[in-house]
N, C-alpha and C positions, 0 to 999 in steps of 0.2 A: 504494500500500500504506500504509494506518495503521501506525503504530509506538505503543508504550507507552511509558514510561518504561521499563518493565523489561525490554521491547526492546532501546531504545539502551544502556541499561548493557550489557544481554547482549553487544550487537555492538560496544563498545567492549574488552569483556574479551577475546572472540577476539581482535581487532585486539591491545591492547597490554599486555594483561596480563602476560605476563614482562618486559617491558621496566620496568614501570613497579615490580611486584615488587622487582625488582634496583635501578630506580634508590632504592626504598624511600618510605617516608609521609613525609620532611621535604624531604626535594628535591622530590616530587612535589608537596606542597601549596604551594614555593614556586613552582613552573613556574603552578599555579593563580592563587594570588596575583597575580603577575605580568598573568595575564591577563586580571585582577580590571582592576587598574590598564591596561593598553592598553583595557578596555572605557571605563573613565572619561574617559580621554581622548578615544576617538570619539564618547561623548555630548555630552561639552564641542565638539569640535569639528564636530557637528549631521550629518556625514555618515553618510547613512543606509546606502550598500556595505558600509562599513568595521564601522557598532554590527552592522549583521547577522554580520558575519563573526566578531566578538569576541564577542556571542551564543552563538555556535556554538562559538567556542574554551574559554570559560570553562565551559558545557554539558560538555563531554570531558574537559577534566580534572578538573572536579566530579565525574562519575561514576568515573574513572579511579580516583581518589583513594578514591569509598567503595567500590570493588572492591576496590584493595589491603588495605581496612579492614573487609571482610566486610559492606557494610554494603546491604541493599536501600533504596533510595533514592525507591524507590516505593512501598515498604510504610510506610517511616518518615513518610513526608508524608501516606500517607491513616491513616496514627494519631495525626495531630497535626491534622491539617487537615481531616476529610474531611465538607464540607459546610458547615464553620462554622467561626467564627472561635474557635482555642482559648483565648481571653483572658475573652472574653464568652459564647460558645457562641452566636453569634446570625448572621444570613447573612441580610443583610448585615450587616457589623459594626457595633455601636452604641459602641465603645471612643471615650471623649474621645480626639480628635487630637490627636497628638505632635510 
């Protein structure tokens, strides 16, 4: 089965949406954050099990996070993003590298 973005958000809200509710937007974007930084480390430390798994961790509580915040996460990337780069508008991007 294909998923969308707006799948996974959807099927992360059934899953944990009162939970995360209650726990509220600043604990919640610290549980993120958090697994911001264990992804950092499993890049630094090359194991590929582990970035997959912190991939997926920081993926959930992203969407968790703009659930509590009303936010569609897949509308808002294809009105920023959609086809081109929104700096330059060009695809591929022509931006001097940073």
């Amino acid at each position: 089965m294909a998923y969308s973005l707006k799948n996974l958000q959807m099927m992360l809200k059934d899953i944990y949406y009162e939970r995360d509710r209650i726990r509220g937007v600043e604990k919640t974007f610290m549980w993120f954050v958090e697994e911001v930084g264990e992804l950092a480390n499993a890049i630094k430390s090359r194991d590929h099990e582990l970035m997959v798994s912190e991939f997926a961790d920081v993926l959930a509580w992203f969407l968790s996070l703009a659930n509590i915040l009303n936010i569609d996460v897949e509308n808002a990337f294809l009105s920023k993003y959609d086809h081109k780069c929104p700096r330059c508008g060009n695809s591929p991007c022509t931006c001097p590298m940073r």
